[in-house]
Backbone bond lengths (Angstrom), bond angles and torsions (degrees), N, CA, C in turn:
res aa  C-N    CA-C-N  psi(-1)  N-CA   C-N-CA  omega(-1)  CA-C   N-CA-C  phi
1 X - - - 1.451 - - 1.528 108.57 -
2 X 1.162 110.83 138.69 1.862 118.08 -174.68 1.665 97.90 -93.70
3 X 1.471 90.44 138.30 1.462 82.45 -164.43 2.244 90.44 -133.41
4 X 0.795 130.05 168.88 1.369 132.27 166.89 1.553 127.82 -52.90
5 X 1.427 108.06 -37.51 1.270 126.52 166.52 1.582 120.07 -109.83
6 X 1.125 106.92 137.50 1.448 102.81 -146.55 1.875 83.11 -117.89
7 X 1.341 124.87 116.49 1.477 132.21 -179.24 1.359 97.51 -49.55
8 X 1.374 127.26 -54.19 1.656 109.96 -165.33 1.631 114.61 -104.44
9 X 1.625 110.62 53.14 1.098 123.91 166.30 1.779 97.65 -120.98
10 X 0.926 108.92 26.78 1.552 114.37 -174.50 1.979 78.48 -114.77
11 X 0.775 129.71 -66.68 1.719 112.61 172.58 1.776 135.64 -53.51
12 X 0.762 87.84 -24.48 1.740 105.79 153.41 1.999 115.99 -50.11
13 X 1.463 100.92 -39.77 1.194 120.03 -165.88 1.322 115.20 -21.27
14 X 1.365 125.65 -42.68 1.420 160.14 -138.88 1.880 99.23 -89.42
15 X 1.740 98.58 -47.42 1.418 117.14 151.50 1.475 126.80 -13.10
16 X 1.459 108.85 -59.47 1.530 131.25 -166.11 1.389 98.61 -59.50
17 X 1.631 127.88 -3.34 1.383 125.99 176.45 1.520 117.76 -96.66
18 X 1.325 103.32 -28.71 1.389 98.58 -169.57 1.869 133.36 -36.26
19 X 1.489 95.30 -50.51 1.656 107.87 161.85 1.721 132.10 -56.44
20 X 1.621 97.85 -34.00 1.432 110.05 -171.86 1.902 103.27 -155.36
21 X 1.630 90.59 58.57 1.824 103.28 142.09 1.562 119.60 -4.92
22 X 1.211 95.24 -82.19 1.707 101.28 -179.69 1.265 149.92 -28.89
23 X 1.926 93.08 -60.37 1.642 124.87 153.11 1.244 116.05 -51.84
24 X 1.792 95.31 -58.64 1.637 100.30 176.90 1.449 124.39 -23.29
25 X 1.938 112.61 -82.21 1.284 137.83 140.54 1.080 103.99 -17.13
26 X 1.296 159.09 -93.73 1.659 139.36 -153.42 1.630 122.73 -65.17
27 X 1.215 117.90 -27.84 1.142 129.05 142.38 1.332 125.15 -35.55
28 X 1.500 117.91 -84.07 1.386 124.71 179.74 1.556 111.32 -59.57
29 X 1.669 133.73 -20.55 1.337 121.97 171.12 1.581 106.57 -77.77
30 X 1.377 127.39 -31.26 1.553 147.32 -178.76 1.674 90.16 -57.02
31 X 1.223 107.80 -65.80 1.078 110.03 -162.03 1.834 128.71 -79.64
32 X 1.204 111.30 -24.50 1.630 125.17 147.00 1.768 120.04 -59.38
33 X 1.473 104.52 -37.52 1.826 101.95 168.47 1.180 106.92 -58.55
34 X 1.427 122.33 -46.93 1.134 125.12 -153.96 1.642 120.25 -76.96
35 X 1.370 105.43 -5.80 1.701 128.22 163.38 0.849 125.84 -99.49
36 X 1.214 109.98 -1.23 1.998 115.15 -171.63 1.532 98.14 -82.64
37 X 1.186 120.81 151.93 1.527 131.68 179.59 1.484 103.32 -56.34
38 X 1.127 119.03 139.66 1.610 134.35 167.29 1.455 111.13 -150.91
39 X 1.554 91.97 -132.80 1.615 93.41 -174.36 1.344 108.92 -55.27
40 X 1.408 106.21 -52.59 1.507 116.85 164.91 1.368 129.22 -44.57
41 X 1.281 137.87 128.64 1.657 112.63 158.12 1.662 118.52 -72.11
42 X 1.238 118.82 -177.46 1.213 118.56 -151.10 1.971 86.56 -92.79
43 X 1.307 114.63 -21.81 1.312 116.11 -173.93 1.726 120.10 -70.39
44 X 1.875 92.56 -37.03 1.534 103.85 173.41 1.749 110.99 -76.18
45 X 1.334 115.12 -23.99 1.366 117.52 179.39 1.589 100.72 -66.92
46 X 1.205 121.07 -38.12 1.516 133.55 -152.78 2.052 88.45 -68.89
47 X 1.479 99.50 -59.76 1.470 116.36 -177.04 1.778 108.71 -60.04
48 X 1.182 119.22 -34.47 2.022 95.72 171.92 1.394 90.58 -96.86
49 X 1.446 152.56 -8.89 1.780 121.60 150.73 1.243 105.06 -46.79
50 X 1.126 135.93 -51.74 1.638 133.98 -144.04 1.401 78.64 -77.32
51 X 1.423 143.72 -80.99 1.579 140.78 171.73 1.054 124.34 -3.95
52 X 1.164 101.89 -53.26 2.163 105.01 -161.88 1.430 71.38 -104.66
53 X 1.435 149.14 -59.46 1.891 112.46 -166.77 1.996 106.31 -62.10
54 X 1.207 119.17 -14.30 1.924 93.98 151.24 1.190 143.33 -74.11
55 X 1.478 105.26 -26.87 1.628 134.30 169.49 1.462 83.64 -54.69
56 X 1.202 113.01 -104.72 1.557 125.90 -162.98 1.778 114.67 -43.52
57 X 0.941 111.57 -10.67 1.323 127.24 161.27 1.906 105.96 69.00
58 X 1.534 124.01 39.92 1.199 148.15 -147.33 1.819 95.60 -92.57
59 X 1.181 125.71 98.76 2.011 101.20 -173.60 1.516 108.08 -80.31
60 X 1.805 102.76 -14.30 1.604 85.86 -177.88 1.545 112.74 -82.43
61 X 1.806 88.57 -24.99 1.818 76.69 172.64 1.973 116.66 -69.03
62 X 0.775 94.07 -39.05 1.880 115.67 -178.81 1.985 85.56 -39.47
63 X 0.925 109.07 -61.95 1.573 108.27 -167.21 1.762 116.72 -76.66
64 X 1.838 116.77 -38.36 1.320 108.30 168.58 1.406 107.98 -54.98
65 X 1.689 113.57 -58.78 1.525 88.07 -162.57 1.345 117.03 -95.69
66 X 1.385 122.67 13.22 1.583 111.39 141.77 1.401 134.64 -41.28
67 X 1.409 91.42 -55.47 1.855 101.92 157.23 1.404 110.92 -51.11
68 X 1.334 117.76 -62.27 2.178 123.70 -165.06 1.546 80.25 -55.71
69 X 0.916 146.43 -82.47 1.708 148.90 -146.96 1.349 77.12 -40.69
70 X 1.410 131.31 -91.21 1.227 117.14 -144.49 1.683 126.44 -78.54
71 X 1.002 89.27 -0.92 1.553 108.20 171.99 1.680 104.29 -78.91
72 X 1.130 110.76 -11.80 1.476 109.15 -168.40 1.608 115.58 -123.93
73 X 1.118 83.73 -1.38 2.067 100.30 170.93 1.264 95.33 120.69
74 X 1.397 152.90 -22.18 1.088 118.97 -137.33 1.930 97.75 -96.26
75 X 1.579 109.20 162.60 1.012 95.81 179.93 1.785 106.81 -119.00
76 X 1.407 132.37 -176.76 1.304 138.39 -159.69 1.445 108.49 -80.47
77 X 1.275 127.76 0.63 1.203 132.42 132.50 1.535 149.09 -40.12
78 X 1.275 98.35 -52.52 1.716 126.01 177.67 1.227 79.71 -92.01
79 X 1.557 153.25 -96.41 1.161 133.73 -169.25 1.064 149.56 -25.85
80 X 1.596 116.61 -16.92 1.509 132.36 157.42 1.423 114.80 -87.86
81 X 1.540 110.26 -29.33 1.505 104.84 173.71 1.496 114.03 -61.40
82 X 1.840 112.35 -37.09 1.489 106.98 -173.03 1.067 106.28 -67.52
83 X 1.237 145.30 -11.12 1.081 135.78 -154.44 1.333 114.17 -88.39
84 X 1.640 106.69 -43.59 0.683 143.34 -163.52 1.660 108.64 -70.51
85 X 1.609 111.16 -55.42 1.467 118.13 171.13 1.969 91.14 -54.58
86 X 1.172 137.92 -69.49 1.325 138.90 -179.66 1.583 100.93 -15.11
87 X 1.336 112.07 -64.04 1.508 114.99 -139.27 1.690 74.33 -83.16
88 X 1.332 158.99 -38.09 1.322 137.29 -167.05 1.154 119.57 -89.15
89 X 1.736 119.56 -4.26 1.606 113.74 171.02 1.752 81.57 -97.03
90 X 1.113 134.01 -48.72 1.438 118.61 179.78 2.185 128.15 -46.92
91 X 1.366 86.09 -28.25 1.574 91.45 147.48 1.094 155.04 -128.44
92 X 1.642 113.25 20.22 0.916 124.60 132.51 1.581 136.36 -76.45
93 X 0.974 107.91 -5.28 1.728 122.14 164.13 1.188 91.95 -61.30
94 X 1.445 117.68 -80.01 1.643 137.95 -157.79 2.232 94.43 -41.58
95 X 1.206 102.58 -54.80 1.590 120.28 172.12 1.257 105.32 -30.05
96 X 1.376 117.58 -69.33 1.664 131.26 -164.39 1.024 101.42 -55.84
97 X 1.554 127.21 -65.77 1.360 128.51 -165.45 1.502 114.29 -72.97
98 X 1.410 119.85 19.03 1.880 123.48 157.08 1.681 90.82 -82.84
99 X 1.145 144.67 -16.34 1.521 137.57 -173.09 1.776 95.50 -86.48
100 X 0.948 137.20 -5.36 1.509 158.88 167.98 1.924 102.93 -70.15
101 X 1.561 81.94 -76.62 1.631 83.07 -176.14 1.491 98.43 -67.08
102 X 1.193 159.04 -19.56 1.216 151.97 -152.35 1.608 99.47 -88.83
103 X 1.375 105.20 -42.76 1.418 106.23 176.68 1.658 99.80 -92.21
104 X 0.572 165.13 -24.43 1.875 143.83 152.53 1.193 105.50 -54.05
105 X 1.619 135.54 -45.50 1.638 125.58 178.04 1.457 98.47 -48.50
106 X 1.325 116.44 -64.99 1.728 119.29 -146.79 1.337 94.35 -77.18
107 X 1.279 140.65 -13.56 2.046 128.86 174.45 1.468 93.46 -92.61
108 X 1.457 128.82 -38.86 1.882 103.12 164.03 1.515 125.88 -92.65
109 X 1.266 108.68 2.96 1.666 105.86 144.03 1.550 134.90 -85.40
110 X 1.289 94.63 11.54 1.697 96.69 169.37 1.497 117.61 -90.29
């Protein structure tokens, strides 16, 4: 089935350099530090990607670190929970900002 996002255009990724090397490169070193084990382990890092790629609603991320989660121990358990914490700060954001419209209703209902 043809779908909009195409799974193995997520390997291409590397692509996104061709025009601008440089960026490219600072990016991908930014972005390899930023997976390397620290305070974090590389397994809990693996588990808020999978989070913030549902927030952001990302499928290639949704699918790399489906794989990294489980590539890294985690099992489909902890992976539904992150998601899950994701999807309730992601709507409770959406929540907060009705106190937005609440205050634009009530200054043009005066």
């Amino acid at each position: 089935m043809e779908t909009y996002y195409k799974p193995k255009d997520l390997l291409r990724f590397e692509e996104i350099g061709k025009e601008a090397p440089e960026l490219a490169r600072k990016f991908f070193d930014y972005y390899n530090a930023v997976f390397e084990e620290g305070e974090l382990t590389e397994r809990e890092k693996s588990l808020i990607a999978l989070a913030v790629a549902h927030a952001v609603q990302c499928p290639y991320c949704i699918d790399a670190y489906t794989q990294a989660c489980l590539e890294k121990g985690s099992n489909p358990a902890e992976m539904t929970e992150a998601v899950h914490v994701a999807t309730a700060i992601r709507g409770g954001a959406s929540l907060v900002h009705g106190i937005q419209m609440r205050n634009t209703a009530e200054k043009l209902s005066m």
